[in-house]
VOBALO-596658 format. One record per atom (N, C-alpha, C, CB): atom name; x, y, z. Coordinates in steps of 0.1 Angstrom, whole numbers, always signed. Glycine has a CB too. Example, Ala and Ser with C-alpha at 12.3 -4.5 7.8 and 13.67 -1.06 7.14 Angstrom:
2
atomo  px  py  pz
N  +132  -57  +78
CA  +123  -45  +78
C  +132  -33  +78
CB  +113  -45  +90
N  +128  -22  +71
CA  +137  -11  +71
C  +129  +0  +79
CB  +141  -6  +57
//
This chain:
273
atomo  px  py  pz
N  +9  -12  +0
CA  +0  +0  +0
C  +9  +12  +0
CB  -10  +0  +12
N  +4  +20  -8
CA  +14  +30  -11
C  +9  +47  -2
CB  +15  +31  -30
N  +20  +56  +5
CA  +15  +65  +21
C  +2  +76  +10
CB  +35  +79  +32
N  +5  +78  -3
CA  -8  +80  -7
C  -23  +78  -10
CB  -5  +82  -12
N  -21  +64  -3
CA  -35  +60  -3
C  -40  +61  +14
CB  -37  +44  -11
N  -34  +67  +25
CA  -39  +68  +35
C  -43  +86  +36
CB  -30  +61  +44
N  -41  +91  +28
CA  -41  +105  +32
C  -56  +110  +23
CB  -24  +112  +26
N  -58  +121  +28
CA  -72  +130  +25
C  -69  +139  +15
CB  -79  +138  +39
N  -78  +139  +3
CA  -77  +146  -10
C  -87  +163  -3
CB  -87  +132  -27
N  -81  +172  -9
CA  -93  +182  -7
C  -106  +178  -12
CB  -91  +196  -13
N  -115  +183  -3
CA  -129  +179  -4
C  -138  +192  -5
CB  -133  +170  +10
N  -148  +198  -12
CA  -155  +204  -8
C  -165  +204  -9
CB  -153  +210  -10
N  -175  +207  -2
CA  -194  +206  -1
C  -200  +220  -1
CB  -201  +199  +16
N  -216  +215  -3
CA  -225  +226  -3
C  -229  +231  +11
CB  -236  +222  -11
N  -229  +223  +20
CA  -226  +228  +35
C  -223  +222  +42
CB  -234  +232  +43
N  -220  +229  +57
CA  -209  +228  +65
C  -208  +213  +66
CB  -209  +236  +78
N  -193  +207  +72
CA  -189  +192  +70
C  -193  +184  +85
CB  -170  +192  +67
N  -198  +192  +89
CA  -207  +183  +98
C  -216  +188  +101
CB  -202  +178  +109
N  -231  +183  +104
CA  -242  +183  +107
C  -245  +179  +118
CB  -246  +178  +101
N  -245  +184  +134
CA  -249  +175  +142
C  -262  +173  +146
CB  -243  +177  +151
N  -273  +180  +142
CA  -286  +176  +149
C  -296  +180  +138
CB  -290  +184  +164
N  -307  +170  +135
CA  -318  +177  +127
C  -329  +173  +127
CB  -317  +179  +116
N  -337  +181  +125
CA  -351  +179  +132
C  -360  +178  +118
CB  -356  +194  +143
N  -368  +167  +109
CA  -374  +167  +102
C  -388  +162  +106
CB  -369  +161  +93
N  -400  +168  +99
CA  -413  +169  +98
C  -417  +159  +86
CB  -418  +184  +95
N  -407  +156  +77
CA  -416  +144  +71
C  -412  +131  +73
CB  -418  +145  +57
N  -419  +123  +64
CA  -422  +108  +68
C  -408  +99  +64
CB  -437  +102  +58
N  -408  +90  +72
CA  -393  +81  +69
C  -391  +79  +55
CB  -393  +66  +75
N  -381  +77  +52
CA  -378  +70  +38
C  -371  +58  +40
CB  -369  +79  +27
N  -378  +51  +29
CA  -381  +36  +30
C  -367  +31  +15
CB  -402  +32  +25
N  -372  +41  +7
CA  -365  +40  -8
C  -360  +49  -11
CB  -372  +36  -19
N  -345  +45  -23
CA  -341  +60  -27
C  -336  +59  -41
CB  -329  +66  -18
N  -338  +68  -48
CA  -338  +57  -59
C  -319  +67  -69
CB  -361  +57  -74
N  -309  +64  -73
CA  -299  +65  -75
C  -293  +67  -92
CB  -295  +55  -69
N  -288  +71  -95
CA  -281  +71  -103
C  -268  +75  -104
CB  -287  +75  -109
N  -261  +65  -117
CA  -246  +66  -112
C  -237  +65  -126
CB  -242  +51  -101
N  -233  +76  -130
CA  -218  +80  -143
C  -211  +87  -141
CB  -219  +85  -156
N  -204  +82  -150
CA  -191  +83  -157
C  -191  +101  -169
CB  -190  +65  -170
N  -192  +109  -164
CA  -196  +117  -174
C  -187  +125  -184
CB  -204  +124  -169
N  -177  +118  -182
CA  -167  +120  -197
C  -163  +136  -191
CB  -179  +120  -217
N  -163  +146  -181
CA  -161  +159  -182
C  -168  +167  -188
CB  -150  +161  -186
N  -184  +162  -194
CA  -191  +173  -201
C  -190  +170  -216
CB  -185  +187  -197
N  -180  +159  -219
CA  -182  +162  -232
C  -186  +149  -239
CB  -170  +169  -237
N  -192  +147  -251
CA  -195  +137  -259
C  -183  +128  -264
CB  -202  +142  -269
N  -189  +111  -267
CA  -175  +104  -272
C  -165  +105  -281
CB  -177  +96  -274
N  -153  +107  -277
CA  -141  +110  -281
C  -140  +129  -282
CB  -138  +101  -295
N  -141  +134  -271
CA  -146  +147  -266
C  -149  +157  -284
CB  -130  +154  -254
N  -162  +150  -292
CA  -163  +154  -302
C  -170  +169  -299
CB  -171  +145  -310
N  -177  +170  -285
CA  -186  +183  -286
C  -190  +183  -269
CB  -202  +180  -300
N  -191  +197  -263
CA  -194  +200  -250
C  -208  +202  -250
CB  -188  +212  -244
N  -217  +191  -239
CA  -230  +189  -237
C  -235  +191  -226
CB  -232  +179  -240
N  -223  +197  -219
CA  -233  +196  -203
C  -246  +203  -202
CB  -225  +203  -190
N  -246  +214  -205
CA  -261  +213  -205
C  -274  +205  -209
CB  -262  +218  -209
N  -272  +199  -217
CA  -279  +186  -225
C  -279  +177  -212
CB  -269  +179  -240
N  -267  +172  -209
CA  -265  +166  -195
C  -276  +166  -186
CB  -256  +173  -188
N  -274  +182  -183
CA  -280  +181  -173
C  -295  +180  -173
CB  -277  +190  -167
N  -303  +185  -182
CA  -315  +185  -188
C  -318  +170  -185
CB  -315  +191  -203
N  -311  +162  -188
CA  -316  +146  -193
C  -314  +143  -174
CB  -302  +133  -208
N  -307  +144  -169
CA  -307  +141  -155
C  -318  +145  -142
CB  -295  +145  -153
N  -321  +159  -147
CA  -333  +167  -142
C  -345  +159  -143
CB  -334  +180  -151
N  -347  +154  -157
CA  -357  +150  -159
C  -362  +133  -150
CB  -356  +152  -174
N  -349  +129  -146
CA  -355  +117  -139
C  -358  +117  -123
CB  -346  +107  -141
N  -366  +108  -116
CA  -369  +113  -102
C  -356  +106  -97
CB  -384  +110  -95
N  -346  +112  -97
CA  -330  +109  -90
C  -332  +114  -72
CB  -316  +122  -99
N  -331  +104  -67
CA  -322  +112  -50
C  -312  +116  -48
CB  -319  +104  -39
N  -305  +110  -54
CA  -288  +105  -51
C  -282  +105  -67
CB  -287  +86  -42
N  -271  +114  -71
CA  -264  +109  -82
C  -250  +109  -82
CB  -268  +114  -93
N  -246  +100  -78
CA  -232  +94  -80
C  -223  +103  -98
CB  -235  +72  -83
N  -214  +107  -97
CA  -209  +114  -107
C  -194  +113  -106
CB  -214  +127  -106
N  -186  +107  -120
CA  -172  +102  -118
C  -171  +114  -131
CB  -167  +82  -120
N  -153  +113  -132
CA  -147  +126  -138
C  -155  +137  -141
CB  -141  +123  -150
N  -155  +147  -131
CA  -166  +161  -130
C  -154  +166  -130
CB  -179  +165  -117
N  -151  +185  -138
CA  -144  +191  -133
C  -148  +200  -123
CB  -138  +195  -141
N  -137  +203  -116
CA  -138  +213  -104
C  -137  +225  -107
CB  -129  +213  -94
N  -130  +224  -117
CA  -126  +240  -128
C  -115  +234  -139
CB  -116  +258  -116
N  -117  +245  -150
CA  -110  +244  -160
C  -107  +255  -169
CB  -115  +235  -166
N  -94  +261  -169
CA  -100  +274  -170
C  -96  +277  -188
CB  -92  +287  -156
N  -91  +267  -192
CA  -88  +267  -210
C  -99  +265  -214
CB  -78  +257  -217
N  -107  +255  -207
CA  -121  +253  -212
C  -129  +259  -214
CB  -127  +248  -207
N  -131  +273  -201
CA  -138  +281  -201
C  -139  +295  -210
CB  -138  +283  -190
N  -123  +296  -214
CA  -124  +305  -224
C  -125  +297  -241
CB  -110  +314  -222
N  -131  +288  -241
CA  -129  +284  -254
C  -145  +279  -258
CB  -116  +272  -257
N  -152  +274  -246
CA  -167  +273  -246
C  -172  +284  -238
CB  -172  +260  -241
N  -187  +291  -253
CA  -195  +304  -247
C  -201  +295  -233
CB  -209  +313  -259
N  -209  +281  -236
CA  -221  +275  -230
C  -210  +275  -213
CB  -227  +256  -240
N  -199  +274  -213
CA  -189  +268  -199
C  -196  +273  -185
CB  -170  +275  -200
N  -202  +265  -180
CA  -202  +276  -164
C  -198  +281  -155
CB  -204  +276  -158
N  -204  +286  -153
CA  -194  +301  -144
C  -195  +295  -129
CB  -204  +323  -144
N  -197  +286  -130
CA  -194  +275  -114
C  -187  +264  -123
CB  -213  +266  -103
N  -189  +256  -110
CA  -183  +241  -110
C  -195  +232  -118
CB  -181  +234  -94
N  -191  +224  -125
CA  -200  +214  -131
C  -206  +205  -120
CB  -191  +205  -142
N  -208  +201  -113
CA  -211  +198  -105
C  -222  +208  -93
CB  -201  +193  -103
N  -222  +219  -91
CA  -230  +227  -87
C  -236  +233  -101
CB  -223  +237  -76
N  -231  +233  -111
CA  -246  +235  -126
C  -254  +223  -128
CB  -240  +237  -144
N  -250  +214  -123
CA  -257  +200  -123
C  -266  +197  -116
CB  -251  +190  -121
N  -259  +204  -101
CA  -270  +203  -89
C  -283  +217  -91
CB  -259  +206  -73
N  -277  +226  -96
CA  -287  +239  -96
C  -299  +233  -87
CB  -295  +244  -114
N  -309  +234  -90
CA  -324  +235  -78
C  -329  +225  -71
CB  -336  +238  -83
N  -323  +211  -79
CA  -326  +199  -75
C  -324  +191  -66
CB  -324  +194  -81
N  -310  +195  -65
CA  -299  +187  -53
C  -297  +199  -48
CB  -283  +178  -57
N  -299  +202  -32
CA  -294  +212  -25
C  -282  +206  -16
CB  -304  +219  -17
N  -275  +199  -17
CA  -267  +192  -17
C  -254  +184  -23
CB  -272  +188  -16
N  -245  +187  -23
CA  -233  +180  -30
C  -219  +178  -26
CB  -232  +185  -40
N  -214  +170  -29
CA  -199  +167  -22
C  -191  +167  -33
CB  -196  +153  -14
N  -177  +174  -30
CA  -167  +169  -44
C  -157  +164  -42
CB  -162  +179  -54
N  -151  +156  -45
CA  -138  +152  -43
C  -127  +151  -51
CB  -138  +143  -40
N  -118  +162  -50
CA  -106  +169  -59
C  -96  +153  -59
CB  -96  +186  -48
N  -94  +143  -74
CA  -87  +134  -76
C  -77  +140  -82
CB  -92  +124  -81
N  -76  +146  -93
CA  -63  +152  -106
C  -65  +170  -102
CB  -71  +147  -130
N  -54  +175  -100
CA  -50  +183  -103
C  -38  +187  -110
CB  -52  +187  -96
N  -40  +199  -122
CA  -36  +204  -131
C  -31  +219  -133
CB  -43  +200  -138
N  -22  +223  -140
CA  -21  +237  -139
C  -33  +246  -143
CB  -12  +240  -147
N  -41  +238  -155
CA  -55  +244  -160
C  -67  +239  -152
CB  -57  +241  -174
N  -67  +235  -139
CA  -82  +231  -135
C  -80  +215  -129
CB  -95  +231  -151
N  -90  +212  -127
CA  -88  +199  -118
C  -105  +193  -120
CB  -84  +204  -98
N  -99  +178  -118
CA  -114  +170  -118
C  -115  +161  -106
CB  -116  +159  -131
N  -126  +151  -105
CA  -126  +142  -96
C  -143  +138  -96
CB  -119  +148  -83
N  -144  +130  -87
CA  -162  +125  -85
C  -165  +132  -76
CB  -168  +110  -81
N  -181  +135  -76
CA  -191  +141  -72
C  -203  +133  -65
CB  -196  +148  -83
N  -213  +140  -52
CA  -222  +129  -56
C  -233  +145  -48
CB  -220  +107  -45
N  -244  +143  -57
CA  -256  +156  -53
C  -266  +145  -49
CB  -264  +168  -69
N  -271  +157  -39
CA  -282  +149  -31
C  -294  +157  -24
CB  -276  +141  -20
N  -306  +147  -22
CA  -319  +156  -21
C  -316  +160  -10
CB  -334  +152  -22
N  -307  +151  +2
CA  -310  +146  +16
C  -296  +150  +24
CB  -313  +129  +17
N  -295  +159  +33
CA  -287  +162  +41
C  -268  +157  +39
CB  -295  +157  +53
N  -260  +166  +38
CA  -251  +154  +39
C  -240  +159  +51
CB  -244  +150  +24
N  -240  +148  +63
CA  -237  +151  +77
C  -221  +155  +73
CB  -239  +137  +88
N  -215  +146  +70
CA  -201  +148  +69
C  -193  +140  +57
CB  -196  +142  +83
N  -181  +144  +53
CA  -177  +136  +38
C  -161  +134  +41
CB  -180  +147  +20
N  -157  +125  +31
CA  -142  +128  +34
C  -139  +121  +16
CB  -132  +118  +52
N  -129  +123  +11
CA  -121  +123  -2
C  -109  +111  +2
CB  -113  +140  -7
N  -109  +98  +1
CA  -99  +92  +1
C  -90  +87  -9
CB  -101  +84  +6
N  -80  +93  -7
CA  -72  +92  -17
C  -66  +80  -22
CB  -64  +100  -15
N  -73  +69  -35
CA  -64  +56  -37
C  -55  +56  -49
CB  -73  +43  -37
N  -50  +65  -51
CA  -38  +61  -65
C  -29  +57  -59
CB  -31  +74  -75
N  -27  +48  -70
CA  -12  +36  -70
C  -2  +42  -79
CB  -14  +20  -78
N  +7  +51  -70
CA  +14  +55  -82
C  +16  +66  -87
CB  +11  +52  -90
N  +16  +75  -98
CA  +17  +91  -100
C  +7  +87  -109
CB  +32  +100  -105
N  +7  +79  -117
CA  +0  +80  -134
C  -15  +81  -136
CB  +3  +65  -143
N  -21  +74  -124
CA  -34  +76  -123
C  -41  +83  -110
CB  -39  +63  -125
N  -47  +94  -110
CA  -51  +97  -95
C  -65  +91  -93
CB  -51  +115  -91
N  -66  +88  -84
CA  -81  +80  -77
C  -86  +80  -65
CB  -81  +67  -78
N  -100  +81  -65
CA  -104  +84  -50
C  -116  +78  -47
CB  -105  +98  -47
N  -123  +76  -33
CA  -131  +70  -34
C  -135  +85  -21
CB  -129  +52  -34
N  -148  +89  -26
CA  -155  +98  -21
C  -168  +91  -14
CB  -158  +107  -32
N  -168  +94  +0
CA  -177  +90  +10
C  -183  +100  +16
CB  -172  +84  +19
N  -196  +99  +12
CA  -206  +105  +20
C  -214  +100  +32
CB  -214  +109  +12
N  -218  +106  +39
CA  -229  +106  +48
C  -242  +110  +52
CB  -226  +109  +54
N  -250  +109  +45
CA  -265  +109  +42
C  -270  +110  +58
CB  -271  +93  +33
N  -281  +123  +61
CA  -288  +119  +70
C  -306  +117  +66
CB  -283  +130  +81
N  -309  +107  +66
CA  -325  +106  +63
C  -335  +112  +74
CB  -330  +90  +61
N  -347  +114  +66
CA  -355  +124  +74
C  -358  +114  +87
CB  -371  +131  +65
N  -358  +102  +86
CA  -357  +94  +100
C  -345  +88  +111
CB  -362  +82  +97
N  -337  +103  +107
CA  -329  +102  +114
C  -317  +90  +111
CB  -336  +102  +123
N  -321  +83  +99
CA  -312  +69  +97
C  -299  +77  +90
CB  -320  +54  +83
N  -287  +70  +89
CA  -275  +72  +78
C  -272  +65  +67
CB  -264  +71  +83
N  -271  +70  +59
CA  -268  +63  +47
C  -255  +67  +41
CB  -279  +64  +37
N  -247  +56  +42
CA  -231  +58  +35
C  -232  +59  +23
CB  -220  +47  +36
N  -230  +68  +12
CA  -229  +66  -2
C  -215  +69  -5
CB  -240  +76  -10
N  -208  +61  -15
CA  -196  +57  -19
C  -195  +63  -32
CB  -193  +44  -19
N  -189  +67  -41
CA  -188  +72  -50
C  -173  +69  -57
CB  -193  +84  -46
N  -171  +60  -67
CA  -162  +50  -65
C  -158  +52  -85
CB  -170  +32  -56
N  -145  +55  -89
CA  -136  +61  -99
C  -123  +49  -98
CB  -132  +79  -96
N  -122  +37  -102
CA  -111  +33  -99
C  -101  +35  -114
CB  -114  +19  -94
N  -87  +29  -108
CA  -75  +25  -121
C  -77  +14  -131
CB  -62  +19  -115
N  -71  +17  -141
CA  -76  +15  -153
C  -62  -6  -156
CB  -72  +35  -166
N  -57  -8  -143
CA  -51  -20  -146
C  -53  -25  -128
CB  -33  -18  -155
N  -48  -40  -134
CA  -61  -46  -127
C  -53  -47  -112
CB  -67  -64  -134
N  -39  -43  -113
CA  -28  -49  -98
C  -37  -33  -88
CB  +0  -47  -101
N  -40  -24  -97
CA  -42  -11  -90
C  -54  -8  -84
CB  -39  -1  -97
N  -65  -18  -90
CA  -78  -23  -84
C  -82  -32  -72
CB  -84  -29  -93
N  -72  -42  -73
CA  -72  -47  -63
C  -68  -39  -54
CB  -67  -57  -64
N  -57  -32  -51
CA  -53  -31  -39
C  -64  -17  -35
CB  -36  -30  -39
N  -69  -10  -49
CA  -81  +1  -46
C  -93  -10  -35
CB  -90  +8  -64
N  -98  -16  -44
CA  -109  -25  -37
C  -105  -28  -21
CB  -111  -41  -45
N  -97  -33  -20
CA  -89  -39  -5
C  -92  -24  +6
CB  -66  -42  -8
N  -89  -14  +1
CA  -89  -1  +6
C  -110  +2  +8
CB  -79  +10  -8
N  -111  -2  -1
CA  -126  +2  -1
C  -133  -6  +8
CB  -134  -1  -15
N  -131  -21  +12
CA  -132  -30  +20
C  -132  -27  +37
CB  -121  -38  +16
N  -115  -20  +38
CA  -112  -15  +49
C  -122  -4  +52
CB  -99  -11  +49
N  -123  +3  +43
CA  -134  +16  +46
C  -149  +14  +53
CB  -139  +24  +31
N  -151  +5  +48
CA  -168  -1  +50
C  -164  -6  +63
CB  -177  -15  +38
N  -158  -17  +62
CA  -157  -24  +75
C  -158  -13  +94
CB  -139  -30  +73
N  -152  -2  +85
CA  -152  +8  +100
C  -165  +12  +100
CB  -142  +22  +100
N  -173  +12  +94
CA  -187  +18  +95
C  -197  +15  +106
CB  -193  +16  +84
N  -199  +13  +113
CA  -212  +6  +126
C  -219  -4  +117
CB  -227  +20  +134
N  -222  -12  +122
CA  -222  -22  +125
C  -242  -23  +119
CB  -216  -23  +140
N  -250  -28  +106
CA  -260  -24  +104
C  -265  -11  +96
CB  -263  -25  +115
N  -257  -4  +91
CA  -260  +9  +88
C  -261  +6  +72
CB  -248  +19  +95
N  -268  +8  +62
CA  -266  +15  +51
C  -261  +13  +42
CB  -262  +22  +51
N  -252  +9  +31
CA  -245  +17  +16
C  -242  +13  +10
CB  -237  +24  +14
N  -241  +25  -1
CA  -240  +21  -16
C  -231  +27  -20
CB  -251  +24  -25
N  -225  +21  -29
CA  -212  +20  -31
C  -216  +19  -53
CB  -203  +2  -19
N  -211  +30  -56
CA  -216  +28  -70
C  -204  +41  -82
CB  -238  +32  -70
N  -204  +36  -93
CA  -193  +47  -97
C  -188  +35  -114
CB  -175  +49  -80
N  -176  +40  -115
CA  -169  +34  -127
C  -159  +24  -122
CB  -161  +46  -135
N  -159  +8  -120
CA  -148  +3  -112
C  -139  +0  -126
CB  -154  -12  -102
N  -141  +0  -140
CA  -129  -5  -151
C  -128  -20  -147
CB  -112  +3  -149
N  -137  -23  -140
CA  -135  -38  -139
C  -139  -46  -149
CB  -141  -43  -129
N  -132  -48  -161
CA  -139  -54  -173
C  -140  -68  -167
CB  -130  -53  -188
N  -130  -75  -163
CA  -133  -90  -158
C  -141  -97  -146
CB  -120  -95  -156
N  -150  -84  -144
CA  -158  -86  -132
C  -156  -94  -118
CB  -168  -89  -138
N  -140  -90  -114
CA  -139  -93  -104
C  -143  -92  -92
CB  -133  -93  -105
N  -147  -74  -90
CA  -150  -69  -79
C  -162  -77  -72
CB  -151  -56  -80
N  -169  -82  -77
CA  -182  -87  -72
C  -176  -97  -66
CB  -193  -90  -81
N  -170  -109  -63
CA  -167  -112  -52
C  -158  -112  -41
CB  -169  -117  -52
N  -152  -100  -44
CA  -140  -92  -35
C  -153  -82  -24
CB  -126  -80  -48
N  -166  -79  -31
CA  -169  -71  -21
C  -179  -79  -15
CB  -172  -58  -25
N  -183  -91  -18
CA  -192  -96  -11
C  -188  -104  +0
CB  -199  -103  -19
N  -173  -104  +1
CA  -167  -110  +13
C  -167  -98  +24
CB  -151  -117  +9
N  -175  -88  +17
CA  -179  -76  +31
C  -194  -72  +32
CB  -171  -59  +27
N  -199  -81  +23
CA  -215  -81  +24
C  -220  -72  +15
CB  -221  -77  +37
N  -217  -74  +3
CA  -223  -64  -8
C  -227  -72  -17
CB  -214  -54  -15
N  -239  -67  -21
CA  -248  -74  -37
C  -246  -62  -43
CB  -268  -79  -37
N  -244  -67  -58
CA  -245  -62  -72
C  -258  -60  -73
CB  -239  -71  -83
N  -267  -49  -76
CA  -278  -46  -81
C  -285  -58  -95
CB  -276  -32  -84
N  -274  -56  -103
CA  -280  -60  -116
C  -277  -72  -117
CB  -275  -53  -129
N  -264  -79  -104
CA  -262  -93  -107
C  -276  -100  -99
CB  -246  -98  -100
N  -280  -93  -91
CA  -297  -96  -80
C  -306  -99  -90
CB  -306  -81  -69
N  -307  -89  -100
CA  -319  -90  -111
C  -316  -99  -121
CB  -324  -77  -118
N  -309  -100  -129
CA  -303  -104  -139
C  -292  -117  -138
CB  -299  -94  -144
N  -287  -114  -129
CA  -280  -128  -129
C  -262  -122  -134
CB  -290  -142  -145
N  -262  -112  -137
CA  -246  -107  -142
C  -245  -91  -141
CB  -242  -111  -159
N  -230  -86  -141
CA  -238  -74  -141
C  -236  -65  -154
CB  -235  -65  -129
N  -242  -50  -154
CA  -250  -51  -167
C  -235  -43  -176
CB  -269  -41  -167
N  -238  -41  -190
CA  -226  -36  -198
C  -232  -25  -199
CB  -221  -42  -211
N  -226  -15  -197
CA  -223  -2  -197
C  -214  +5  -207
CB  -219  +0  -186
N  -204  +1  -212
CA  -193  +9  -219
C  -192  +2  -237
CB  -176  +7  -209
N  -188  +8  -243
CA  -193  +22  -246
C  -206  +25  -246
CB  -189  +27  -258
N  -212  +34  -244
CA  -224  +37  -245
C  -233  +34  -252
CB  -224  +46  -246
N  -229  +35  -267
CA  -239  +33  -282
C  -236  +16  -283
CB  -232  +45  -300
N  -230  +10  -276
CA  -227  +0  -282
C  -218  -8  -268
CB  -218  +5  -297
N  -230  -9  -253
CA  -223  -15  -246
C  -216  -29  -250
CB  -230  -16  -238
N  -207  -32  -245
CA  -201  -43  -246
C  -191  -45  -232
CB  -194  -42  -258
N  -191  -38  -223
CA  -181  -42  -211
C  -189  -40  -197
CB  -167  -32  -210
N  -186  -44  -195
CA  -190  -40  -173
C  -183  -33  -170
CB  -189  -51  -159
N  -181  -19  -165
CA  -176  -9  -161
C  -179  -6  -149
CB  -178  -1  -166
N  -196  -1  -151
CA  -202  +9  -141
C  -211  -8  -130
CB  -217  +25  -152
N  -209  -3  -118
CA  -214  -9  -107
C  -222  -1  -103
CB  -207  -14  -99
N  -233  -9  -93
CA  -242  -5  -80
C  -239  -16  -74
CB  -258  -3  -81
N  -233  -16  -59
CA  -238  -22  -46
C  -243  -20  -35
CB  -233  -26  -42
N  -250  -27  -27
CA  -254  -24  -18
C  -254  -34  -3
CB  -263  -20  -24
N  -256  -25  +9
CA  -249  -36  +19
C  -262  -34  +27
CB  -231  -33  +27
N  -263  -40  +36
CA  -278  -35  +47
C  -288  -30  +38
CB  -274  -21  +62
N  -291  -32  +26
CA  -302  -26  +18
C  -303  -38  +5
CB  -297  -9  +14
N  -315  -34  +2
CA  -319  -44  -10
C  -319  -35  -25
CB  -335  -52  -6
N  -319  -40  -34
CA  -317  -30  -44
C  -332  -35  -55
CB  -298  -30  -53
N  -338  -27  -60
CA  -349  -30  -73
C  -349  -21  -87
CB  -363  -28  -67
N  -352  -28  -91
CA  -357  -21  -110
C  -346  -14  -112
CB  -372  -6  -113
N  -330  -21  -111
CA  -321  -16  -120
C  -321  -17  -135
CB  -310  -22  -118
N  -315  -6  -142
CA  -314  -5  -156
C  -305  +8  -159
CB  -329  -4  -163
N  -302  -1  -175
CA  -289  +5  -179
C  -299  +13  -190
CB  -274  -6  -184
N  -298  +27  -190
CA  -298  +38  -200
C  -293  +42  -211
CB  -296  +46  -196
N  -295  +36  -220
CA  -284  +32  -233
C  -289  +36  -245
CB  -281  +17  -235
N  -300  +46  -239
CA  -310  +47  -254
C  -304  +63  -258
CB  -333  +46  -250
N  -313  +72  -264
CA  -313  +85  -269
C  -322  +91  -255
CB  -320  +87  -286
N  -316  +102  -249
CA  -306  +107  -254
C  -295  +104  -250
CB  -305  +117  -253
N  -295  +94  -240
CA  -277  +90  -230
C  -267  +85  -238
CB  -276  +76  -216
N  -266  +80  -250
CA  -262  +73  -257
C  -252  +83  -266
CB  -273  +65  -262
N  -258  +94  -264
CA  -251  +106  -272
C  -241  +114  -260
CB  -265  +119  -279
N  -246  +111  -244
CA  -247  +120  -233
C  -230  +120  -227
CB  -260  +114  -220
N  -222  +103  -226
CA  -207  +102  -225
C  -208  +92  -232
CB  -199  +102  -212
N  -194  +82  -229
CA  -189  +77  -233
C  -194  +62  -227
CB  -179  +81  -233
N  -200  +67  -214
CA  -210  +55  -203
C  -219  +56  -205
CB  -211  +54  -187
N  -228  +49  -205
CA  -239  +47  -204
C  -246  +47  -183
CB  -238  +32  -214
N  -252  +56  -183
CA  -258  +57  -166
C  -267  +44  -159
CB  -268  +71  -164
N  -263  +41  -149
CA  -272  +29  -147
C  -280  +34  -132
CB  -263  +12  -145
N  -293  +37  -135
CA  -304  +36  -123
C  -308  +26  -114
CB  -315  +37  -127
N  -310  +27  -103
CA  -314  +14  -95
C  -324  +26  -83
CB  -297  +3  -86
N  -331  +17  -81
CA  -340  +20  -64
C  -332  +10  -54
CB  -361  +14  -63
N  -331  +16  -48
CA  -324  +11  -29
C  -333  +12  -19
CB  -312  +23  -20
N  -338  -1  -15
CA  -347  +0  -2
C  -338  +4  +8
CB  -355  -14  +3
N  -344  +6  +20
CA  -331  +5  +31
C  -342  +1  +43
CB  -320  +24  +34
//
């Protein structure tokens, strides 16, 4: 394990990083229903054309709780002078605009021109977050962004937000790390764990079930589903798991317009808890 995978990536949120008390008026939540990509930085496959707006429009339009979001920039500032459409925030707070009052970011790559990393917006409180940093190495930066969900019944919900390395010695030892992470969590609690793993040989699924995680789409279907490329899935990329919760009505989004939207294809699921 290499001393950069114990250390904390800058993090930032839509409010303050801890939450200690809150007092809701409505009714428990039972279900939450998720979504989870890869979104290419905004732009279409093989960065032919900048769509975030388009993006976001198609994302708006679904009843999302929770959306998991891998390579988001934090800023980019060559970008911004070269696209009129670019926003004058973070892609990730134009994504969230009215919907998600809520969001976490977690700074993985930084650059002289701007920086990226995963995101996750949300309808529902988020107590506290942290950015763990897992690159193996200089060549790839990676992180695994943890949130803390507080539900209006006062429950927690861990949401993971999970960008791994693109060869397979640097997954494992990511996964192993992800493993350790959960494990510290109390005992009964919550989470979902969902993002881009590059796991083409679909290993992770039983590396994490030796910590108590089901595959959403392996529950329904029997495998899990292909995601990459988009127009023309053919790999397992993108995961949903879940631990102390049951998952329903996963599906992979592969039609028009997502198919135009990155290079992934986004996969939906509902989460009982």
């Amino acid at each position: 394990m290499n001393n950069a995978s114990k250390n904390m990536s800058e993090i930032i949120s839509s409010g303050s990083e801890e939450i200690t008390q809150q007092n809701f008026n409505t009714p428990a939540v039972n279900k939450v229903r998720i979504l989870t990509l890869n979104m290419h930085k905004g732009f279409t496959f093989f960065n032919r054309r900048f769509i975030l707006p388009e993006l976001r429009d198609a994302v708006r339009a679904l009843s999302t709780d929770i959306v998991f979001l891998q390579e988001v920039h934090g800023t980019h500032l060559q970008h911004a002078e070269r696209f009129s459409d670019w926003p004058k925030v973070s892609q990730y707070e134009f994504l969230a605009d009215s919907m998600w009052p809520e969001y976490s970011y977690g700074r993985n790559a930084v650059y002289p021109h701007g920086d990226h990393g995963n995101a996750l917006l949300s309808k529902y409180p988020i107590a506290r977050y942290q950015n763990l940093d897992v690159s193996i190495g200089k060549i790839e930066q990676r992180g695994l962004l943890h949130s803390v969900l507080k539900l209006p019944d006062n429950k927690q919900l861990h949401a993971i937000c999970v960008h791994l390395g693109l060869r397979e010695n640097h997954r494992q030892q990511q996964l192993k790390l992800l493993c350790d992470l959960v494990q510290s969590f109390p005992a009964g609690e919550a989470v979902i764990v969902a993002g881009d793993f590059n796991d083409w040989r679909v290993r992770a699924n039983k590396i994490l079930a030796t910590v108590g995680f089901h595959e959403a789409f392996v529950d329904a279907f029997g495998k899990s589903a292909k995601s990459f490329p988009a127009r023309w899935p053919l790999l397992s990329l993108d995961r949903v798991y879940v631990r102390n919760a049951t998952s329903k009505n996963p599906e992979v989004l592969h039609d028009l317009p997502w198919s135009h939207l990155s290079d992934h294809a986004p996969l939906s699921v509902e989460v009982h808890i």
